[in-house]
C-alpha positions in Angstrom: -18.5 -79.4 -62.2 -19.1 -75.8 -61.3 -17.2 -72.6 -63.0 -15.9 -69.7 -61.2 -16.1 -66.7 -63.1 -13.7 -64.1 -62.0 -14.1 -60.3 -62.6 -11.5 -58.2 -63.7 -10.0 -56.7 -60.3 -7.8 -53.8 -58.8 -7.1 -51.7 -55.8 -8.8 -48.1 -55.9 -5.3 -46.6 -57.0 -5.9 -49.0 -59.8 -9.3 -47.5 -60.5 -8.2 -44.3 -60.3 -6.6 -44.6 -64.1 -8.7 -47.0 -65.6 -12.2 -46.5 -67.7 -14.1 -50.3 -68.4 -15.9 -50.6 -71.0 -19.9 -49.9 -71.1 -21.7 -52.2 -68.9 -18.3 -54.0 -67.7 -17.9 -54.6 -64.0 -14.8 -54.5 -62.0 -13.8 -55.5 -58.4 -12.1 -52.6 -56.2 -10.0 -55.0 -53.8 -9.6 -51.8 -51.5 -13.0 -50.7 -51.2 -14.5 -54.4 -51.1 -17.2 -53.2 -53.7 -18.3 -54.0 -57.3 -17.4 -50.8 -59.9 -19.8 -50.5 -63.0 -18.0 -48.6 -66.4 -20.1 -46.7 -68.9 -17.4 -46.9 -71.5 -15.7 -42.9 -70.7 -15.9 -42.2 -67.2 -12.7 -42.6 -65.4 -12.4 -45.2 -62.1 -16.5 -46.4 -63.0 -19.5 -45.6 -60.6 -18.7 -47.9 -57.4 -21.9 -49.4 -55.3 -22.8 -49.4 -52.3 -22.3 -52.3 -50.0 -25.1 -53.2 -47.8 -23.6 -52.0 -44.4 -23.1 -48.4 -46.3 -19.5 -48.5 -44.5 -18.3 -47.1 -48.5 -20.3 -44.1 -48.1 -19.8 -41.2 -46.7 -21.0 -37.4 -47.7 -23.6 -38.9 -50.0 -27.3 -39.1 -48.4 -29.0 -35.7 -48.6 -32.6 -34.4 -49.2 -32.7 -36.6 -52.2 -31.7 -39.1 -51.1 -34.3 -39.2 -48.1 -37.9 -39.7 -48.5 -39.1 -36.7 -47.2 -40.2 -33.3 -48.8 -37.6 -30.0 -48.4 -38.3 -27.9 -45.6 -37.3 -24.1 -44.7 -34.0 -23.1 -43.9 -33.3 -23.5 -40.0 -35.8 -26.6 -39.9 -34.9 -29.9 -38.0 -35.6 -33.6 -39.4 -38.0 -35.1 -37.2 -39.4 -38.6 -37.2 -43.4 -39.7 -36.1 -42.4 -42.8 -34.8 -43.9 -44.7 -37.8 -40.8 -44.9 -40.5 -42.0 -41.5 -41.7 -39.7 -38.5 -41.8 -40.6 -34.9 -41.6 -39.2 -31.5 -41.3 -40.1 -29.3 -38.4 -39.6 -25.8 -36.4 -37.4 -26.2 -33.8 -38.6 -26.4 -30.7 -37.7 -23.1 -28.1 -36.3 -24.4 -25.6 -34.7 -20.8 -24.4 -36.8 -20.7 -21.2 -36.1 -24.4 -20.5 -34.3 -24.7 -16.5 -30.6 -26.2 -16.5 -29.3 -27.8 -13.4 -25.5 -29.3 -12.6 -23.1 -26.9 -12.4 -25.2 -24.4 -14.3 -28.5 -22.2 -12.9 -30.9 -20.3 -14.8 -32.7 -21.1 -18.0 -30.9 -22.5 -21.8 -31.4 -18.8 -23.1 -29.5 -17.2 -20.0 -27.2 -20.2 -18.4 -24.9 -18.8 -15.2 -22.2 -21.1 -13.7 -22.8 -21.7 -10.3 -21.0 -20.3 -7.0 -17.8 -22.7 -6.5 -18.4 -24.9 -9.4 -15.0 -24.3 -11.3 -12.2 -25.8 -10.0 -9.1 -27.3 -11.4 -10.9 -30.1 -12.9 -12.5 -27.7 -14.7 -9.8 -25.5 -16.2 -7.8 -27.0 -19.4 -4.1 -27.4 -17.0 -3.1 -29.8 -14.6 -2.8 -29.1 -10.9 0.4 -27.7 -9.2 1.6 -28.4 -5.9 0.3 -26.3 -2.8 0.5 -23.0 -2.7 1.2 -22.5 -6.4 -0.4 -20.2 -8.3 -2.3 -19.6 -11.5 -0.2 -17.9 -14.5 -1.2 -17.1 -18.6 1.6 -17.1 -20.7 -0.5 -14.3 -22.4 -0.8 -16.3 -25.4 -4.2 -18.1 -23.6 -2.3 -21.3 -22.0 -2.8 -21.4 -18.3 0.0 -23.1 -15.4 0.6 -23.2 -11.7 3.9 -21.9 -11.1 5.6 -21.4 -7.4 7.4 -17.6 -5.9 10.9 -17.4 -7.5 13.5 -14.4 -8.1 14.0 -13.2 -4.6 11.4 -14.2 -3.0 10.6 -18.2 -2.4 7.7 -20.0 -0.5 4.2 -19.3 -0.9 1.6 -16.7 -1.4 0.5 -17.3 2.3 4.3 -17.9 3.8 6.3 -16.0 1.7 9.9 -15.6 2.3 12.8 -12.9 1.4 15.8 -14.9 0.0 19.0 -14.6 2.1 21.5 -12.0 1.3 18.5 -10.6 -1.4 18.4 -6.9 -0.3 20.9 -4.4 -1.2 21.5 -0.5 -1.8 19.1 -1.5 -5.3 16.3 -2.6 -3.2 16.1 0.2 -0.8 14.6 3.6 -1.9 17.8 5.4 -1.0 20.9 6.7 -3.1 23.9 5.2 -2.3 26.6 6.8 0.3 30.3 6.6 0.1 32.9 3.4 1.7 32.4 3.5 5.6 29.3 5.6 5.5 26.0 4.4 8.1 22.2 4.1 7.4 20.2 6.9 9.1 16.2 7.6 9.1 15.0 11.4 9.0 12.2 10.1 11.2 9.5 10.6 9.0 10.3 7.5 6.7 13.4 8.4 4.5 16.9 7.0 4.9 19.8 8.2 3.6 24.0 7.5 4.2 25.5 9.6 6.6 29.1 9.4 8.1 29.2 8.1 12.2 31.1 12.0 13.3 31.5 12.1 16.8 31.1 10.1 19.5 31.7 11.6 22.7 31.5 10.5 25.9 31.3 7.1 27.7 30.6 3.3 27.3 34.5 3.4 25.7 33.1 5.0 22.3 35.6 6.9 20.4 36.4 10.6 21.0 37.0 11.1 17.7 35.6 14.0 15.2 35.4 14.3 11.6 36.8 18.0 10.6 37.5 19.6 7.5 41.0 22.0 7.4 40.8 25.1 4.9 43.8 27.7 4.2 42.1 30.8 3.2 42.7 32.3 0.3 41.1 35.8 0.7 37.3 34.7 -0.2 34.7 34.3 2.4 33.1 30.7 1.3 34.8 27.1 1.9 34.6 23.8 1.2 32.8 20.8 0.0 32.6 19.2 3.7 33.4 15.5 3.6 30.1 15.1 6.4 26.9 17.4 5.8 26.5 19.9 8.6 22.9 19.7 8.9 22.7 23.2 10.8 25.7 25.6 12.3 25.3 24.3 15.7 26.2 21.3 14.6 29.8 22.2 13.8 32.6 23.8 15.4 34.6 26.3 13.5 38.2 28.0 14.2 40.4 30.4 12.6 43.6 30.0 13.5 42.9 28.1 16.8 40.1 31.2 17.5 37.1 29.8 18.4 33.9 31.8 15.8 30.4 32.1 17.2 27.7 30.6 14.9 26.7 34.1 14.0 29.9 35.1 12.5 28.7 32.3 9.9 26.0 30.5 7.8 25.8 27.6 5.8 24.3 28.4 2.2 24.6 24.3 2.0 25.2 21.3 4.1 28.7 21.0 2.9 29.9 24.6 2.8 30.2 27.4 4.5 30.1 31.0 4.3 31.4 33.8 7.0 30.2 37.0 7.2 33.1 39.0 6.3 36.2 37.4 4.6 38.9 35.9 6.2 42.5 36.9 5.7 44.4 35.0 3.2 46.8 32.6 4.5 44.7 32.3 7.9 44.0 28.9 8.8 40.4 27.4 9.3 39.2 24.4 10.7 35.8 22.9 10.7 35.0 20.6 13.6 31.6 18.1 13.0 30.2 17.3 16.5 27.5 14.9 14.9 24.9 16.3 15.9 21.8 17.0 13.6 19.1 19.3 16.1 17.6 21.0 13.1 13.7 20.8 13.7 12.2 18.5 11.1 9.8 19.9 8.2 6.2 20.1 9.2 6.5 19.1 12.9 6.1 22.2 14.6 2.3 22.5 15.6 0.7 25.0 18.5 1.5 23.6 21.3 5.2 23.8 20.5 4.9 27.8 19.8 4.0 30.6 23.2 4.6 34.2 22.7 3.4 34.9 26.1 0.0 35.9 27.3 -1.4 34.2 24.4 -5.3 34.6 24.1 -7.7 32.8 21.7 -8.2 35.2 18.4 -3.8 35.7 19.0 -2.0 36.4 15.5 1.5 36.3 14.8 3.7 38.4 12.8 7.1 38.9 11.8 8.6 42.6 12.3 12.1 41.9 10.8 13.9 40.7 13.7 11.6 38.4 15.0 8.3 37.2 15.5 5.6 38.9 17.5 2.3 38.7 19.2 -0.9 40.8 18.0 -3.2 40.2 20.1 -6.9 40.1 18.9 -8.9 43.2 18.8 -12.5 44.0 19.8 -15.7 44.1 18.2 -15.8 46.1 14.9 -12.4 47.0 14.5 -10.5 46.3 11.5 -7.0 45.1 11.1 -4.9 47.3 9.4 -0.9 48.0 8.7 0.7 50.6 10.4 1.8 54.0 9.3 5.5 52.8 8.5 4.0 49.9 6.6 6.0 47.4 9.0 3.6 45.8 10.7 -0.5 45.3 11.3 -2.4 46.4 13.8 -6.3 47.1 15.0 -8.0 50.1 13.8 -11.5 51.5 14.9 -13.0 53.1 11.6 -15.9 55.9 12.6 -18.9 54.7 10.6 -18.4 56.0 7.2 -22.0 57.1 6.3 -24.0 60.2 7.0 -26.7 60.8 8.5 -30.0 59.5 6.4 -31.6 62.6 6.1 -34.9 62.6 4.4 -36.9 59.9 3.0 -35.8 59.6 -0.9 -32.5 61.3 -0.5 -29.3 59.6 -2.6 -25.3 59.9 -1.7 -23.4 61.8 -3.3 -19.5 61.8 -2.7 -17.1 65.0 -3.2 -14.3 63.1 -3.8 -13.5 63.0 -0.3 -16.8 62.1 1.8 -19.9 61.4 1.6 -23.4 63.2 2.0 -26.9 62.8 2.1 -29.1 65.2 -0.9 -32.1 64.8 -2.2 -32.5 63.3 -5.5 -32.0 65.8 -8.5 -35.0 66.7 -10.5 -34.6 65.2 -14.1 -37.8 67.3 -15.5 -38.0 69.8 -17.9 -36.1 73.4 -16.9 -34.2 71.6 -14.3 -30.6 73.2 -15.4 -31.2 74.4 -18.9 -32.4 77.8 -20.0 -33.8 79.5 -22.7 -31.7 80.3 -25.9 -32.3 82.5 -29.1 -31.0 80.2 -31.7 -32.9 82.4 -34.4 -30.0 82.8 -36.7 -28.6 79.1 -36.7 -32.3 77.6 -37.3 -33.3 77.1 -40.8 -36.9 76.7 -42.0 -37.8 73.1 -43.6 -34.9 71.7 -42.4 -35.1 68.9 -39.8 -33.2 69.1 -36.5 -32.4 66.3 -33.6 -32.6 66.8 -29.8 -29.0 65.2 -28.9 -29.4 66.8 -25.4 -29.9 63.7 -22.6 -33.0 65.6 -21.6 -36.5 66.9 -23.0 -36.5 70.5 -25.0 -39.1 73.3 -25.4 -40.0 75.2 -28.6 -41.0 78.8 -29.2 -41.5 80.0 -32.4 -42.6 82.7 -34.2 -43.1 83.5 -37.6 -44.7 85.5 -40.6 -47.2 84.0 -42.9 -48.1 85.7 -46.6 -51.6 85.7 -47.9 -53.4 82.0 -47.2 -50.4 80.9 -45.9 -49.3 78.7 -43.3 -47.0 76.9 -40.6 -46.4 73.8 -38.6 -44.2 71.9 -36.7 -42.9 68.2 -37.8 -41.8 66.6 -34.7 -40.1 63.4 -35.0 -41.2 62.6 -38.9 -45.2 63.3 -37.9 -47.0 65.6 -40.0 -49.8 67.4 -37.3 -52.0 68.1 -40.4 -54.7 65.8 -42.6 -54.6 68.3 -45.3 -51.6 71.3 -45.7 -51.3 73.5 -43.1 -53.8 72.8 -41.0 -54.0 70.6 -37.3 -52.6 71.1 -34.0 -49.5 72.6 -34.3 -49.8 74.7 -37.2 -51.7 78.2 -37.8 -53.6 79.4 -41.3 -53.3 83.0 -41.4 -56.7 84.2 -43.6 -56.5 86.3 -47.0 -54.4 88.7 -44.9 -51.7 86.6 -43.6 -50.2 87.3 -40.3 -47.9 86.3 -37.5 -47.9 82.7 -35.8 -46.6 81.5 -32.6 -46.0 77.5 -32.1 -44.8 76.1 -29.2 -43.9 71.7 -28.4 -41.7 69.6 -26.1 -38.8 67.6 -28.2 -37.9 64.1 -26.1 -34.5 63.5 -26.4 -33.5 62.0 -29.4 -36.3 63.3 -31.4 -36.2 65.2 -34.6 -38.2 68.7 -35.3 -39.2 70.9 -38.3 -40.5 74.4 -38.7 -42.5 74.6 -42.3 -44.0 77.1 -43.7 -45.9 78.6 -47.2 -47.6 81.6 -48.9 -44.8 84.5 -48.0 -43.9 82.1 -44.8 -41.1 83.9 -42.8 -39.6 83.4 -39.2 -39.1 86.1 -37.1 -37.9 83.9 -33.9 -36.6 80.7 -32.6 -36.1 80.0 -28.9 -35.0 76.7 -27.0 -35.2 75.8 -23.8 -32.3 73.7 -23.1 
């Protein structure tokens, strides 16, 4: 009869702590596999089974029959059991269709392609709209808060709009809502209602015992203008010129009114003041009006200046209270001859010829013989060209010459251009030059040299 032979046996767990003996086998019940023990490694090497479902993370290059390629290299088969590594084909310039155009290297969703089957939410209910709770999750959600419906119908709640919706500060109890016209609104008090369809007769007024002072109130209504109230002092009707308003709620007379006297401001509700900005041309004639027309204001009121004629200039009057046209007499000369300049005399103006600028044109000559020194240099500070004339006594063989501006005249001493050699004998020398402004001259001289005169013309 037949033996069965049965292997020592455990789960995995079982494994885990256990080290067989060298060349033992064991059977893991969890991993349906055969373990072999070398006799110190813990849990034994456990084999494959033929399906490879036990393996996992374990097949790499060496485990394949195929050579290592380079780094970025696919595995490719040849159809033949025979594995190879390969560049990757580019496939950048390859077309895409579906909801995609263009190439792989530059794909571009298509028009209308993304939809809400698309997007990672699920639909809402018509007229819903898209929302991100900003932390990247994306919902439909419907109008709420004040407003209800949808995007393409949407509604204003009942009873939603108060004084905090409106752009307008709020008024006090019994107070209506007004509009300046020209898109404000504001709370104003209903004073007044005069005359027919059974409206009340009513005014609002404000009563004030003076007190000696000329200004009253706060108003309980704003008196947009003085025509727009009524005032009396003790029953005594006032003109609206025997008062101003430095405020809508208070009011000012021109000269105090008696303490003890009684005042009373009547509001008729009217508001006539002209609006800011509304006034344009057609609204303003100062009669006889002409195109070219300016107005001005002369204190009392405003006036017409009516344009001027060609070449006149506009101007302000002697008493400096108003303008007016001028004609100016033309303010040059006559030209006079060709090459002439203007000159002015503080007062007018007048064609002269041009003033020489050469040399002798408003200097003249001057003996500076006793403030001139021999070898010493001098500079022409004048603004204009100098002239030289000197004269001088020169000793046996001796010289003089002129330095002008640091240039020697001679090649050898004492003798060139501007320089004289007097013999054995000596003598008397005259040199002459022109000094340009700014320049520098010298007067030197040797054997018994001595000057015996120094002009400047200058």
């Amino acid at each position: 009869m037949a033996k069965i032979v049965k292997r020592r046996r455990g789960s995995s767990a079982d494994h885990a702590t256990f080290t067989g003996s060298e060349g033992e086998l064991t059977v893991d019940l969890t991993e349906k596999t055969v373990r072999v023990h070398d006799g110190s490694t813990q849990a034994g090497f456990p084999l494959a089974r033929n399906d490879m479902s036990n393996v996992s993370n374990a097949v790499g290059i060496a485990q394949l029959t195929v050579a290592d390629g380079t780094a970025g290299q696919l595995l490719k088969t040849d159809g033949s059991g025979n594995l190879v590594f390969t560049d990757a084909p580019d496939v950048s310039a390859s077309a895409i269709g579906g909801d995609l155009t263009g190439t792989i290297g530059n794909a571009q969703i298509g028009s209308n392609k993304v939809g809400v089957p698309e997007l990672n939410l699920s639909d809402g209910t018509n007229g819903q709209v898209l929302q991100t709770n900003g932390s990247g999750t994306l919902s439909f959600v419907g109008l709420g808060g004040d407003i209800s419906g949808t995007i393409n119908a949407t509604q204003i709640g009942t009873n939603k709009v108060g004084i905090g919706e409106l752009n307008v500060t709020d008024g006090t109890s019994g107070q209506v809502l007004a509009t300046n016209g020209s898109g404000d609104l504001f709370f104003t008090t209903n004073a007044g209602g005069g005359g027919g369809g059974g409206g009340s007769s009513t005014f609002v007024e404000n009563n004030y015992v003076a007190d000696g002072t000329s200004t009253y109130g706060p108003f309980t209504v704003a008196a947009p203008s003085e025509e727009a109230i009524l005032v009396f002092i003790d029953g005594v009707n006032q003109p609206t010129t025997s008062y101003i308003l430095p405020t809508t709620t208070t009011i000012q007379f021109t000269t105090a009114v008696n303490a003890g006297q009684k005042i009373r401001v009547v509001h008729l509700g009217i508001a006539t003041e002209i609006i800011d900005n509304t006034v344009n041309g057609a609204k303003i004639a100062m009669g006889a009006d002409v195109a070219g027309d300016m107005m001005f204001y002369d204190g009392t009121d405003y006036r017409r200046l009516g344009i001027g004629t060609n070449g006149q200039r506009l101007s302000v009057n002697s008493g400096a209270t108003a303008p007016e046209w001028i004609t100016v007499a033309d303010e040059l000369p006559a030209a006079g001859s060709s090459g002439n300049i203007l000159t002015s005399n503080g007062s007018a103006w007048t064609s002269a010829a041009a003033p020489s600028t050469g040399i002798g044109n408003g200097q003249s000559w001057q003996n500076l013989y006793t403030s001139r020194l021999a070898n010493t240099n001098y500079t022409n500070s004048t603004g204009k060209p100098i002239m030289l004339y000197i004269s001088c006594q020169t000793g046996n063989n001796g010289g003089a010459k002129l330095i002008l501006n640091g240039v020697d005249p001679t090649n050898s001493a004492f003798t060139g251009v501007v320089n004289t050699n007097d013999g054995s004998n000596g003598g008397r020398s005259f040199l002459g030059a022109i000094v340009p402004n700014g320049h520098t001259y010298r007067m030197d001289g040797s054997g018994g040299f001595a000057m015996s005169g120094w002009m400047e013309l200058r």
